[in-house]
C-alpha positions in Angstrom: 149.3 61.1 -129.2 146.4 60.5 -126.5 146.2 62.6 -123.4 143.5 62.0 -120.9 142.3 65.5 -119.1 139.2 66.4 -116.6 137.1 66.5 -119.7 137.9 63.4 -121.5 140.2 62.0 -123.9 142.0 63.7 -126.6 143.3 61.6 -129.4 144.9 62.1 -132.3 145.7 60.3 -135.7 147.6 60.8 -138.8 148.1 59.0 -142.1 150.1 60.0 -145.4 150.1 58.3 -148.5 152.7 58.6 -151.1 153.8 57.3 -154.5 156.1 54.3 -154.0 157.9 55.0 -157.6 157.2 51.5 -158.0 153.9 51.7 -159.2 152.2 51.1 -155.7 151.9 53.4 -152.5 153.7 54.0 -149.6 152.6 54.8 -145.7 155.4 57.2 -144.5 153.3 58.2 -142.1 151.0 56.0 -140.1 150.5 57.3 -136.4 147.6 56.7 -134.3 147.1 55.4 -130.9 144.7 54.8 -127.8 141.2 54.8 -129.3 142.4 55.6 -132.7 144.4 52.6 -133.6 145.5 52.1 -137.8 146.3 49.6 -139.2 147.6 48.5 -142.9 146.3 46.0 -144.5 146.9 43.6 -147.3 146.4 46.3 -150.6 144.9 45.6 -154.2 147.2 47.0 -156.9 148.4 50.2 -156.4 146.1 51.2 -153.8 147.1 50.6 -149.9 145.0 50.2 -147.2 144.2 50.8 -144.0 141.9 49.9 -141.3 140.8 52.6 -138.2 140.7 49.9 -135.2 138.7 51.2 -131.8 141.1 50.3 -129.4 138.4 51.9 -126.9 135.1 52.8 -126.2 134.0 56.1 -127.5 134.0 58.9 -128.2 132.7 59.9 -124.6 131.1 63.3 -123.5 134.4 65.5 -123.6 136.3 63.6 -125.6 138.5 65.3 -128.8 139.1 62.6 -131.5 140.9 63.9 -134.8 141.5 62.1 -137.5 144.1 63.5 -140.6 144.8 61.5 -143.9 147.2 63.2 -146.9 147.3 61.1 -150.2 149.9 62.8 -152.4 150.1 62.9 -156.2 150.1 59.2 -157.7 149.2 57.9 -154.5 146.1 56.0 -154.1 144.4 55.3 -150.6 141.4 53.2 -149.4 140.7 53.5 -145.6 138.0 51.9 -143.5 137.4 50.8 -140.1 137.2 47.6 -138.4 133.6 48.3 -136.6 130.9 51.0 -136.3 132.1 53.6 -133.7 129.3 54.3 -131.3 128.9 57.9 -129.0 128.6 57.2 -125.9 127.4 59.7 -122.6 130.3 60.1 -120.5 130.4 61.3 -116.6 130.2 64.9 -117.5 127.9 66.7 -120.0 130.3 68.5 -122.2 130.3 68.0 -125.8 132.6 65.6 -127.7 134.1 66.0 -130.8 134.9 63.9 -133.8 137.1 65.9 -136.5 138.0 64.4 -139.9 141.0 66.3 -141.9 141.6 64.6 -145.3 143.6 66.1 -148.7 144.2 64.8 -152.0 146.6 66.0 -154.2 146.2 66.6 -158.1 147.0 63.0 -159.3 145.9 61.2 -156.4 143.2 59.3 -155.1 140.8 58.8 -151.5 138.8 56.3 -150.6 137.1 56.9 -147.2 134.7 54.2 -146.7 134.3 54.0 -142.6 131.6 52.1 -141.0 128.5 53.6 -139.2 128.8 55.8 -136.9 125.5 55.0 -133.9 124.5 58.2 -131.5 123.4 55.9 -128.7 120.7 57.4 -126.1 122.5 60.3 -123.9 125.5 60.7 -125.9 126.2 64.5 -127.7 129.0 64.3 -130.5 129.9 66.8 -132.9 131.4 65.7 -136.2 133.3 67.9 -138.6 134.7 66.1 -142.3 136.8 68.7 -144.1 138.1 67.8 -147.8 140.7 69.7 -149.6 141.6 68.1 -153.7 143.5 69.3 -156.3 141.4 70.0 -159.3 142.5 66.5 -160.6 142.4 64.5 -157.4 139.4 61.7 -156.9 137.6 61.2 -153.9 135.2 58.5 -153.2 133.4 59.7 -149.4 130.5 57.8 -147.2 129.3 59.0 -144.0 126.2 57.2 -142.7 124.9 58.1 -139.2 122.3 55.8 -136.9 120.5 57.6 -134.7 120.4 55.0 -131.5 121.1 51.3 -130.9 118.0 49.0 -131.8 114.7 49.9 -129.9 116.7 53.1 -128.5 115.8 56.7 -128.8 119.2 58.4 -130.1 121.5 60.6 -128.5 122.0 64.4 -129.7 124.5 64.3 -133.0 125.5 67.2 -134.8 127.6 67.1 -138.3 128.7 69.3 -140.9 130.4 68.2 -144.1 133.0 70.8 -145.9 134.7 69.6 -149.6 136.8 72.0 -151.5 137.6 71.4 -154.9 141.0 73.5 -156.3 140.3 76.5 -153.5 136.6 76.4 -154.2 134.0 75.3 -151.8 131.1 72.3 -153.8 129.5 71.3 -151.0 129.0 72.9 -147.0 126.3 70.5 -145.4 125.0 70.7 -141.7 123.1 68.3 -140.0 121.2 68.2 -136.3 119.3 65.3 -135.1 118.2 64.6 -132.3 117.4 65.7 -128.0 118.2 69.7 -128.3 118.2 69.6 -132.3 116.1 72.6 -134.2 112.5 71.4 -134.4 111.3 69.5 -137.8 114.5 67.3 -137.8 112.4 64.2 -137.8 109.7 65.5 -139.6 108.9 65.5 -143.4 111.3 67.9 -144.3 113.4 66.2 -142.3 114.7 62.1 -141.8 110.7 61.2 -141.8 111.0 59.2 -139.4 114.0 57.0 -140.1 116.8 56.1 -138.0 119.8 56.4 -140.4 120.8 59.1 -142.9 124.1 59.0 -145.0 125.8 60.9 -148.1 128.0 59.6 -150.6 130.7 62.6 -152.0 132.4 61.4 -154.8 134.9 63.7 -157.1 136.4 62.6 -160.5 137.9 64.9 -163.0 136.0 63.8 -165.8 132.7 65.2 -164.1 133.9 68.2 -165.3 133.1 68.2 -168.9 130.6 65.5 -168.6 128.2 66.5 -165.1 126.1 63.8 -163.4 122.3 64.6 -164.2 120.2 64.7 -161.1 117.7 61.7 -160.4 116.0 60.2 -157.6 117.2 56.4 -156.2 113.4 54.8 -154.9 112.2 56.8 -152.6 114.9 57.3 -150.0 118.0 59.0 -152.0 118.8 61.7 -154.6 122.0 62.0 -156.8 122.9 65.9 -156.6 125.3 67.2 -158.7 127.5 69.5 -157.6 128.7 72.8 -158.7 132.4 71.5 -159.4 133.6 68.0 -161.1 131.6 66.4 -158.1 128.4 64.7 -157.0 126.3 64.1 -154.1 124.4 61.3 -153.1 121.8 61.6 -149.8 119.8 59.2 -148.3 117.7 57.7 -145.6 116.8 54.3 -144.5 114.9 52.7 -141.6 117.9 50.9 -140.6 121.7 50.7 -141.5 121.6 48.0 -143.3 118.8 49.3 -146.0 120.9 52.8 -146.1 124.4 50.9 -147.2 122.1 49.4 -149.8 121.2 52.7 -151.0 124.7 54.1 -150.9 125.8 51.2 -152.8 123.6 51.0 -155.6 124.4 54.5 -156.0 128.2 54.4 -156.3 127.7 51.4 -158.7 125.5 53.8 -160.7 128.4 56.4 -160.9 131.2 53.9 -161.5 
């Protein structure tokens, strides 16, 4: 449901996947309205799909955006979105908020492939991704953030990224960039200078007995394993092209 207050828009989206007992997967549950439109589209075996459709501009200064998505055991999901969603300023200076809630069962499977998300100049947006699988659940994550339209200096973007694999915490990753962000953001230690930064999260059961090794990708991304049947893969890029590249060849590299 959307409601529209003093200090923005507050919207709200839900999806739930389910075994179809016909060897494909059902959509019970597919709610989402005002800017966070969903839509199903055309599926690939016994995966469905759906596509996150900005049915307006945003998120604005103030605005509350969530974002939920359940995939039950033998379900299998793939969701993605129809464009890049860009932050905007809005008329007042508070904060907005982009919150991602997503869970996977034991037995099923996620795919949350979204496209960029771009902090234009004057926007401030916080974005929170929490991930909750069953210890045989699989999870295939991107996130990749721009930092400001071409030839634009960004906006102020804050993001932390929580997955939990069977009750236990594999990954808790914060990230500040830019006007108001802790000092060294953009330097060595930091982006380096480049404009877009993503991760790559992806959980399979057989990890478990058999752990990814660490390695370096060129000279912009590193495949981290994690301390669970998981795996993380960051990198930055000049632009958003070069970082899906990056994010890419590394998913390949795991498959």
């Amino acid at each position: 449901m959307t409601t529209a207050t003093g200090g923005g828009v507050q919207a709200h989206a839900r999806i739930v996947a389910r075994e179809d007992g016909r060897g494909g997967t059902s959509l019970p549950v597919l709610d989402g309205d005002g800017p966070l439109a969903l839509r199903r589209t055309r599926g690939s075996g016994a995966e469905a799909r759906v596509m996150l459709v900005g049915a307006m501009s945003g998120p604005l200064g103030g605005d509350r955006f969530t974002v939920e998505a359940a995939v039950e055991s033998g379900a299998r999901l793939k969701v993605g979105s129809a464009a890049a969603t860009i932050a905007l300023p809005g008329q007042g200076k508070s904060e907005a908020r982009y919150d991602v809630r997503l869970s996977v069962a034991d037995g099923g499977e996620l795919r949350w492939l979204p496209e960029q998300l771009i902090s234009a100049r004057g926007s401030d947006l916080h974005v929170t991704t929490h991930v909750d699988i069953g210890a045989a659940g699989r999870l295939v994550l991107r996130e990749e953030q721009v930092l400001g339209r071409v030839g634009e200096e960004p906006g102020r973007l804050g993001s932390r990224i929580r997955v939990r694999v069977a009750g236990r915490v594999v990954l808790d990753q914060e990230l500040a960039c830019g006007p108001g962000a802790p000092g060294g953001w953009d330097g060595p230690a930091g982006l380096g200078g480049c404009r877009a930064v993503g991760q790559l999260v992806v959980v399979r059961p057989e990890f478990g007995a058999r752990p990814v090794a660490a390695r370096v990708l060129g000279e912009n991304a590193a495949v981290l394993p994690l301390a669970g049947p998981a795996v993380l893969v960051s990198a930055v890029a000049a632009d958003a092209l070069r970082l899906r590249g990056l994010l890419d060849e590394a998913l390949d590299a795991l498959a």
